[in-house]
Each structure stands twice: as C-alpha cells, then as structure tokens.
VOKETI-308551 format. One record per residue: chain; residue number from 1; residue in one letter; x, y, z of N, C-alpha, C in turn. Coordinates in Angstrom, 1 decimal. Example, Ala and Ser with C-alpha at 12.3 -4.5 7.8 and 13.67 -1.06 7.14 Angstrom:
BEGIN
{"A", 1, "A", {13.2, -5.7, 7.8}, {12.3, -4.5, 7.8}, {13.2, -3.3, 7.8}}
{"A", 2, "S", {12.8, -2.2, 7.1}, {13.7, -1.1, 7.1}, {12.9, 0.0, 7.9}}
***
This chain:
BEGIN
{"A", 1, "X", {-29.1, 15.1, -2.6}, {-27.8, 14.8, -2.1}, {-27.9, 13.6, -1.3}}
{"A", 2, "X", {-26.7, 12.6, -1.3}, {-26.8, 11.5, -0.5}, {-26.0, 11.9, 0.4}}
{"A", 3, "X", {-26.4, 11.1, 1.8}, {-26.3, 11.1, 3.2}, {-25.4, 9.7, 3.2}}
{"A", 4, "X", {-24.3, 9.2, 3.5}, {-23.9, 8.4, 4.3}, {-23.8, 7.7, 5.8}}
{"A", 5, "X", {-24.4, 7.4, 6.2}, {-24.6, 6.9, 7.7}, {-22.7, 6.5, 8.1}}
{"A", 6, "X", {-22.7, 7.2, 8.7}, {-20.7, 6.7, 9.8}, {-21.2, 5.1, 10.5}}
{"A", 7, "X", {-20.0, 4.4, 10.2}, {-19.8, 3.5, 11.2}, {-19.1, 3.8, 12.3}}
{"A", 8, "X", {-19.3, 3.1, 13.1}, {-19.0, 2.7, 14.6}, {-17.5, 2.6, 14.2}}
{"A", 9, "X", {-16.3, 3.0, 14.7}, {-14.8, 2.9, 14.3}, {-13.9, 1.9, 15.2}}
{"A", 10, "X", {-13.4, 0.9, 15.3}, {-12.6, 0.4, 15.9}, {-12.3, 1.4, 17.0}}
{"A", 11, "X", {-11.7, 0.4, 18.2}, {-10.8, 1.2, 18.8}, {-9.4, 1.7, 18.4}}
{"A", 12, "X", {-8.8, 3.1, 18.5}, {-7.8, 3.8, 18.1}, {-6.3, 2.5, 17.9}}
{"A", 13, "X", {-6.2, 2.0, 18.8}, {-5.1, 0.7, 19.4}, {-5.6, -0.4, 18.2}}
{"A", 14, "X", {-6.4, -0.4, 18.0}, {-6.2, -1.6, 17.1}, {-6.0, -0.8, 15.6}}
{"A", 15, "X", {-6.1, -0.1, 15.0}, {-5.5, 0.4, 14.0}, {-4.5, 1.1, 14.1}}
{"A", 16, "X", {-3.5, 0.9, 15.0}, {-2.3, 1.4, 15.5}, {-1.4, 0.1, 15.5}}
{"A", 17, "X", {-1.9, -0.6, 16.0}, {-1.8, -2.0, 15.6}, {-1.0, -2.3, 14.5}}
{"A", 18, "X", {-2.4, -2.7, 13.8}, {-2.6, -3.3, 12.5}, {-1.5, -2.1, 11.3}}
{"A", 19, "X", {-1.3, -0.9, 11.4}, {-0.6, 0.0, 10.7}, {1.1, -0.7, 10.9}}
{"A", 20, "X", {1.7, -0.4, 12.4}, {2.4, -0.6, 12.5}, {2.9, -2.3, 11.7}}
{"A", 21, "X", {2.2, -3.3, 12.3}, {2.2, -4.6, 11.4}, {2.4, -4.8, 10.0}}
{"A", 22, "X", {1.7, -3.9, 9.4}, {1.3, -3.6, 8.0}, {2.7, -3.1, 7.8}}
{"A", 23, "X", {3.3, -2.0, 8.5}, {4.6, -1.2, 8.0}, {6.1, -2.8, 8.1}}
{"A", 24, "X", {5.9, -2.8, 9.0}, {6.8, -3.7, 9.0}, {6.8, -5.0, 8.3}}
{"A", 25, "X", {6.0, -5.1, 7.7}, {5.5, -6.4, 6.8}, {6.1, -5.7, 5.6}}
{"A", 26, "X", {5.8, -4.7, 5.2}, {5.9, -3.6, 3.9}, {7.4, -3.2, 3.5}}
{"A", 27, "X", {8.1, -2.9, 4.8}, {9.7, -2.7, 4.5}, {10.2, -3.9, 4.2}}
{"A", 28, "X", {10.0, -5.2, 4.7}, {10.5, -6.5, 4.6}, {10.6, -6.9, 3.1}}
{"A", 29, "X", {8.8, -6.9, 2.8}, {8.4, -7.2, 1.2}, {9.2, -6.2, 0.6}}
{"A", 30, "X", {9.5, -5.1, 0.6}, {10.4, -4.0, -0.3}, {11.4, -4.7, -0.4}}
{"A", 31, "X", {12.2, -4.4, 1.0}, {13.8, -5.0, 1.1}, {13.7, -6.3, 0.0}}
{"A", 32, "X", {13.0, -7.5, 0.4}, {13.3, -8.5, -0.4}, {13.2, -8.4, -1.9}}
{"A", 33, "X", {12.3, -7.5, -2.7}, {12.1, -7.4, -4.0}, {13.0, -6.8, -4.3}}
{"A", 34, "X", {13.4, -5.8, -3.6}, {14.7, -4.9, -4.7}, {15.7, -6.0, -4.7}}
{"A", 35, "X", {16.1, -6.4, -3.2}, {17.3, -7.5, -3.7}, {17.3, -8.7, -4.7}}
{"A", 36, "X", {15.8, -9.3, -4.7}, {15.2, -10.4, -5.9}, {15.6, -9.8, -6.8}}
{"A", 37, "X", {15.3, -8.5, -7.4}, {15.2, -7.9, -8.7}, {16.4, -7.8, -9.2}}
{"A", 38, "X", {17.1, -7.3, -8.5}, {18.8, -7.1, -8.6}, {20.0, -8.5, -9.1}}
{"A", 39, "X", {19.8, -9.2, -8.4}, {20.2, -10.8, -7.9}, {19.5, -11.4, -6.9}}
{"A", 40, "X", {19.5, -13.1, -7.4}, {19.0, -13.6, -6.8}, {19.7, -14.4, -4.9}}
{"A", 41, "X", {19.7, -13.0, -4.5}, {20.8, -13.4, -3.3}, {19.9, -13.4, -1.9}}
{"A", 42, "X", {21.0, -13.9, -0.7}, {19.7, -13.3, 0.5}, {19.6, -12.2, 0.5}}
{"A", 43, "X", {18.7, -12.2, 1.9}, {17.8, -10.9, 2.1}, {18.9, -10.5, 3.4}}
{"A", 44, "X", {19.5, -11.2, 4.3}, {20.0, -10.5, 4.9}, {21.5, -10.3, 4.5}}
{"A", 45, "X", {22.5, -11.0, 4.3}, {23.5, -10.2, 3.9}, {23.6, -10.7, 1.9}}
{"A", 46, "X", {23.0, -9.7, 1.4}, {23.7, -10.0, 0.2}, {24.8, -9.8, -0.6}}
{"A", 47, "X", {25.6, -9.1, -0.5}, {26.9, -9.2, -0.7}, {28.4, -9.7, 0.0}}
{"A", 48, "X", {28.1, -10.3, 1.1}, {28.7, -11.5, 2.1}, {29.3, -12.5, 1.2}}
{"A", 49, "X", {30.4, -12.9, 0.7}, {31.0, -14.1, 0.5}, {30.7, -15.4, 1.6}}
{"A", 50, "X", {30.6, -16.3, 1.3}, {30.0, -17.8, 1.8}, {30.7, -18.3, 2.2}}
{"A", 51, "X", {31.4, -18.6, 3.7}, {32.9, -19.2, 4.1}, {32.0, -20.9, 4.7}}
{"A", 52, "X", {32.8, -21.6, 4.0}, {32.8, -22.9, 3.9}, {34.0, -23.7, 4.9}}
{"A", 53, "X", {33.8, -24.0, 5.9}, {35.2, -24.0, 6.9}, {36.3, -23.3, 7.1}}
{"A", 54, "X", {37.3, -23.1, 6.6}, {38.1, -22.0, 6.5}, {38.3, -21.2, 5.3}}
{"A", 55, "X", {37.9, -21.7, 4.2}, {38.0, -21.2, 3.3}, {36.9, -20.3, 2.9}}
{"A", 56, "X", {37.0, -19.3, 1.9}, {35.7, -18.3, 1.6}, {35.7, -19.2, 0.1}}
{"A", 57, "X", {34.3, -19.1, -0.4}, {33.4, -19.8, -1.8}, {33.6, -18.4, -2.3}}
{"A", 58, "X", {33.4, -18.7, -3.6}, {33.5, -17.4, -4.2}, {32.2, -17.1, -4.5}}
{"A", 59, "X", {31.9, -15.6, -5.1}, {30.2, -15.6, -5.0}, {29.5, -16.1, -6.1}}
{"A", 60, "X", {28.5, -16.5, -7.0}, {28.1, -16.8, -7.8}, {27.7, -15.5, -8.6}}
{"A", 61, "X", {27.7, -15.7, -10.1}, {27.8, -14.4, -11.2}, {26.2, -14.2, -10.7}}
{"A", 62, "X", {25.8, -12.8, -10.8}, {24.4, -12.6, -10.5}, {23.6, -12.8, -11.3}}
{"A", 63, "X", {22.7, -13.2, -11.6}, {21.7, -14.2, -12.1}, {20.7, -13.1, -12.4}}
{"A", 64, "X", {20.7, -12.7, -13.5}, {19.1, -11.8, -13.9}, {18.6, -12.4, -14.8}}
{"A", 65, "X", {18.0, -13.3, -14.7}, {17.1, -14.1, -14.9}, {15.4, -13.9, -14.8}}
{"A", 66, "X", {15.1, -14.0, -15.8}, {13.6, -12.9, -15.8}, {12.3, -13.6, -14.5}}
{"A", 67, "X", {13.0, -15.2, -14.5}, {12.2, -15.3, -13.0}, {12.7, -14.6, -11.5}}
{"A", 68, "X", {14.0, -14.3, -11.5}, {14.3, -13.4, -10.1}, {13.6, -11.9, -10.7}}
{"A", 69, "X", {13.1, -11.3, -11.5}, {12.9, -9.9, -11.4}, {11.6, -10.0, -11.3}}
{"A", 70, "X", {11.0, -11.1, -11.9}, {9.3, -11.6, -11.8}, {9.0, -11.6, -9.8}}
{"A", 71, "X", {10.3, -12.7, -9.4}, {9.9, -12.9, -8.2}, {10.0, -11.9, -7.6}}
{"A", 72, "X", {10.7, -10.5, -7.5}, {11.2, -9.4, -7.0}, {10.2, -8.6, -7.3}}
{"A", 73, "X", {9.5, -8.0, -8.7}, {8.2, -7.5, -8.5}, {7.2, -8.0, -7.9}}
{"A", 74, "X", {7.0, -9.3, -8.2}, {5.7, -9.3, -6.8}, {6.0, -9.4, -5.3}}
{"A", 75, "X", {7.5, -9.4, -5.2}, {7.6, -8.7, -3.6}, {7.2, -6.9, -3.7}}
{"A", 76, "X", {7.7, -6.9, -4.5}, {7.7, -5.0, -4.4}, {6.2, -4.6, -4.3}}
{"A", 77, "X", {5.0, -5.3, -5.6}, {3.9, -5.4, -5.3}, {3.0, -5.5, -3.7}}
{"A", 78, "X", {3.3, -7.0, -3.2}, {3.1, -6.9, -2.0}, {3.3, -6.2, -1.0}}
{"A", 79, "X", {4.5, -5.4, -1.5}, {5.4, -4.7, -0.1}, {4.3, -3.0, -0.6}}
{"A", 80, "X", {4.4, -2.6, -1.4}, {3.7, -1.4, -1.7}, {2.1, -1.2, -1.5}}
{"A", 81, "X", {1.4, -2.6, -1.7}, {0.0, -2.7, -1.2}, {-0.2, -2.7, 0.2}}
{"A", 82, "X", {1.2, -3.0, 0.7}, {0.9, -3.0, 2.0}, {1.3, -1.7, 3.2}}
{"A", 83, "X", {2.2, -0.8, 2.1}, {2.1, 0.6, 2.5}, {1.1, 1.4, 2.4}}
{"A", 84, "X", {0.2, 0.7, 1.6}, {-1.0, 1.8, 1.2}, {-1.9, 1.3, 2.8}}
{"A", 85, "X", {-1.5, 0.2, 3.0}, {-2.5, -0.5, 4.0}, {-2.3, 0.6, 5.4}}
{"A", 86, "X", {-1.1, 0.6, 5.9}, {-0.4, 1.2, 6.8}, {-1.1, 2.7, 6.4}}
{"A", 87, "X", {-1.1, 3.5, 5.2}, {-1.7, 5.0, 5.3}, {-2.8, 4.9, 5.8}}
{"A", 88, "X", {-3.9, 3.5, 4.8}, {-5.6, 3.5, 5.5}, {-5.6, 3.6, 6.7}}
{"A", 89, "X", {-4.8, 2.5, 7.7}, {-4.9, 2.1, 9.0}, {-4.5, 3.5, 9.8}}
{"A", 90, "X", {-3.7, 4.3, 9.2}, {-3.2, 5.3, 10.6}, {-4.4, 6.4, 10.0}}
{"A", 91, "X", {-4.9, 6.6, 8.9}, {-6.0, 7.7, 8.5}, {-6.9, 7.4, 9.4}}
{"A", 92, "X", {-7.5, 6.3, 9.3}, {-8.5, 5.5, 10.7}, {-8.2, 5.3, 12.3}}
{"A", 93, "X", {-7.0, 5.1, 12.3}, {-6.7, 5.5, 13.5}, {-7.0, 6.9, 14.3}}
{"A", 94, "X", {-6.3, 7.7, 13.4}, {-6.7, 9.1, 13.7}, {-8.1, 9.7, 14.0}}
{"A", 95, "X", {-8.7, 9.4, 12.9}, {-10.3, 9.1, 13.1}, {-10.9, 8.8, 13.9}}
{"A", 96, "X", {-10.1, 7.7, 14.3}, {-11.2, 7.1, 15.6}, {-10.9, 8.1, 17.0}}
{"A", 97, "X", {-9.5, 9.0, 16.8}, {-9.2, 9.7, 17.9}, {-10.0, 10.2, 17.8}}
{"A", 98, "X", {-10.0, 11.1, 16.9}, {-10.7, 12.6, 17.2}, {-12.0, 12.5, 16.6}}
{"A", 99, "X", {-12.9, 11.3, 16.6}, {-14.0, 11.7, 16.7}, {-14.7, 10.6, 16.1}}
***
C-alpha cells in the first residue's frame, strides 16, 4: 500500500480568501455568459432602452449570432471552472482548520 506524505497547508485566511475571490469572479463570468448567450447586450442592465438626450433609441433586434453564444460559452466555461475553484479552496480551507 502507498503512503502519501501531507503537506504543510496554507494558512485557513488565505483560502478563505482566494475562495471567496474565486466566487465572485465565478458569479460575474456566469452572469456575463448567460446574457452573451442569449443577446448580445450589457451585463449590467440588459433590457434598459438607451436614452439619447431626451429621447429613448429603440433596442436593437437580438442578435444570435453563433459568435455571441461562442462568446457566452466561454464565459460560462470560465465562470464554472471557477466554481469548482471556490469548492477546492473552501475543502482546504477547512482542512487547514481542523487539522
């Protein structure tokens, strides 16, 4: 049977850290890919009409265009690699608590 030797673990706060960073990196990259995917609109108001001095712009027809859903999967990609990140980081965190 093999033995694995343990490393030395970070301190608890820095993978508390790095998790929380990771999370919030992760909701952002989501948010942005579903809205890419969908249309190509912002991220923070996308369904907001665009007022142009007094008057409102009308909105532009949504655009599903196989490069906005391309660009919107590799947000989602990003944003989901980076939730797995946030699980390692708090698994290890915990770890480092208790022991």
């Amino acid at each position: 049977m093999q033995s694995f030797a343990s490393t030395q673990l970070a301190p608890p706060a820095a993978y508390f850290q790095t998790a929380a960073l990771c999370c919030l990196v992760a909701v952002v990259l989501i948010r942005a890919g579903r809205v890419w995917r969908r249309a190509a609109r912002g991220l923070l108001a996308p369904d907001e009409p665009v007022r142009v001095e007094s008057a409102t712009a009308p909105l532009p027809a949504p655009a599903r265009a196989k490069g906005n859903r391309t660009v919107g999967r590799v947000y989602l990609g990003f944003g989901w690699f980076l939730a797995v990140g946030t699980v390692v980081n708090l698994v290890n965190g915990f770890r480092s608590v208790w022991g």
